[in-house]
TORMI-346624 format. One line per field, with one value per residue: residue number from 1; residue in one letter; x, y, z of N, C-alpha, C in turn. Coordinates in steps of 0.2 Angstrom, whole numbers. Layout:
<pts>
seq: (NUM / ...)
type: (A / ...)
n.xx: (X / ...)
n.yy: (Y / ...)
n.zz: (Z / ...)
ca.xx: (X / ...)
ca.yy: (Y / ...)
ca.zz: (Z / ...)
c.xx: (X / ...)
c.yy: (Y / ...)
c.zz: (Z / ...)
</pts>
This chain:
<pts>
seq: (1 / 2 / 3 / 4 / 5 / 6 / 7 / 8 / 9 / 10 / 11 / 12 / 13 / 14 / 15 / 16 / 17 / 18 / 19 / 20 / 21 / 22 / 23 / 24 / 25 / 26 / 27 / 28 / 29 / 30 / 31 / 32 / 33 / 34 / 35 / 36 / 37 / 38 / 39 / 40 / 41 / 42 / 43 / 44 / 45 / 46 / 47 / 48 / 49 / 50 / 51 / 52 / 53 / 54 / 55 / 56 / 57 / 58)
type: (X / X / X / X / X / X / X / X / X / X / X / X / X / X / X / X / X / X / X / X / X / X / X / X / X / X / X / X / X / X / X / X / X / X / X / X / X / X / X / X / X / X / X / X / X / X / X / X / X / X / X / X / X / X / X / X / X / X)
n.xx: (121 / 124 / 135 / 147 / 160 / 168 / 163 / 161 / 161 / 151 / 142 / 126 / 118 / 103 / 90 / 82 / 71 / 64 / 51 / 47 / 32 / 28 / 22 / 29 / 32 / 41 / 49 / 59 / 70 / 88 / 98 / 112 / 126 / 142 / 159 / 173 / 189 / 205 / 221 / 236 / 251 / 254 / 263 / 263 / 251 / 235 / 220 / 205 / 190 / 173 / 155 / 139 / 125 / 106 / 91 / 78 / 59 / 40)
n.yy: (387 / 400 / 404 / 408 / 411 / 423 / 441 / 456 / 474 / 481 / 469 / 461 / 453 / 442 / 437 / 426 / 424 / 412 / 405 / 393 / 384 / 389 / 390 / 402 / 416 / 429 / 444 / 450 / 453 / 452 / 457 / 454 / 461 / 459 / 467 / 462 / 469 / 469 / 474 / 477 / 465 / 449 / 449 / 460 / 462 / 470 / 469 / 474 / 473 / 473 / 477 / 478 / 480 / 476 / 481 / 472 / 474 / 471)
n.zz: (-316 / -320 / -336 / -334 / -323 / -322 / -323 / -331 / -327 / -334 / -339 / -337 / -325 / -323 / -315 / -305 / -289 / -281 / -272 / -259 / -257 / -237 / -221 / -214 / -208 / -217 / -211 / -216 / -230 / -237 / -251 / -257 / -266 / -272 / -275 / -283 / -285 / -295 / -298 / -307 / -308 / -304 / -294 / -287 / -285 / -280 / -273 / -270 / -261 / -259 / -251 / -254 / -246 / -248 / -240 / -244 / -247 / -245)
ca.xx: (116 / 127 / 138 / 155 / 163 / 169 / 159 / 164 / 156 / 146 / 139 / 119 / 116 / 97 / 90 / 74 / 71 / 61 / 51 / 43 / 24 / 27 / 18 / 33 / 31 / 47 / 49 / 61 / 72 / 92 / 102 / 120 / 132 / 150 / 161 / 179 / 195 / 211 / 226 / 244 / 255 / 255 / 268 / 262 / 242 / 232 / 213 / 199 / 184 / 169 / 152 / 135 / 119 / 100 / 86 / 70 / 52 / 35)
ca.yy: (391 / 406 / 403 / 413 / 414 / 432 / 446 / 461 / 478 / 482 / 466 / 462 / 449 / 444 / 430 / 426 / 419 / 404 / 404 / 387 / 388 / 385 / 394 / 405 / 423 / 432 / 450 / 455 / 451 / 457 / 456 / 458 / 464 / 458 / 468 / 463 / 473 / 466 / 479 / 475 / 457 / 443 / 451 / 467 / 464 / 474 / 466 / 477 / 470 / 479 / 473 / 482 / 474 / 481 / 476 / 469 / 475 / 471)
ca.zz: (-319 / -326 / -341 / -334 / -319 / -321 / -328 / -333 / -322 / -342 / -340 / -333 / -322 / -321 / -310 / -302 / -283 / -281 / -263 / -260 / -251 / -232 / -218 / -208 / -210 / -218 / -208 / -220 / -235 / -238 / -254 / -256 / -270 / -269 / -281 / -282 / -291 / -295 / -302 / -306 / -309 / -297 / -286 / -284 / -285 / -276 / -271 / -265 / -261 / -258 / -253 / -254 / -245 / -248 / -238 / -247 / -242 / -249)
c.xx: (119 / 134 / 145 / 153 / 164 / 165 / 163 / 159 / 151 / 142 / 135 / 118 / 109 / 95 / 82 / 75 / 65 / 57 / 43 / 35 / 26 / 24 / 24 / 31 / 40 / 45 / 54 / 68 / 80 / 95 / 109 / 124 / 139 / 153 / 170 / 184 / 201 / 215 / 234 / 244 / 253 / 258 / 266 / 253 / 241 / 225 / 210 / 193 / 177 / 162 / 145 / 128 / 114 / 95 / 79 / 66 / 46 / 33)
c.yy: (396 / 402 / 404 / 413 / 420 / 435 / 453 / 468 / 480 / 476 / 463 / 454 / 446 / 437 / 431 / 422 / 419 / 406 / 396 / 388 / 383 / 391 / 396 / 412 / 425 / 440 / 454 / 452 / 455 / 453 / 460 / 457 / 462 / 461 / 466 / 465 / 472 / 470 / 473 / 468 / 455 / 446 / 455 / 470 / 464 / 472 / 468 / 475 / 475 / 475 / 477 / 478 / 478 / 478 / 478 / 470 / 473 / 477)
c.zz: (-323 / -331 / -340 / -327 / -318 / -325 / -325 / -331 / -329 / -344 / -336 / -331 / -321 / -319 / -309 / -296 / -281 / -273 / -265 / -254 / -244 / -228 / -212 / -212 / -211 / -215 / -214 / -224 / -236 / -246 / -255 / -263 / -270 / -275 / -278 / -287 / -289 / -300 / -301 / -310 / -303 / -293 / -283 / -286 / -279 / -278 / -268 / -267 / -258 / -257 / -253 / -251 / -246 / -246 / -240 / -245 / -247 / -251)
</pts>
């Protein structure tokens, strides 16, 4: 679906989510954010990962 692997924090991700008709009730909706940051060479890279969730309501 997306074009690229990696993006760059200045570039806009935008999507849409699909829900098919069935009869369960959703109580409540979360999405999540994952950022990841890579410094340095291969020897001495350093990887922090970060992740942010936020929960969806009507």
């Amino acid at each position: 679906e997306y074009n690229k692997s990696k993006y760059h924090l200045k570039d806009v991700v935008i999507g849409k989510v699909f829900f098919l008709l069935v009869r369960i009730r959703i109580k409540y909706m979360e999405i999540c954010l994952l950022k990841k940051e890579s410094t340095g060479q291969r020897a001495a890279q350093r990887v922090q990962r970060d992740g942010d969730a936020d929960q969806v309501r009507d």
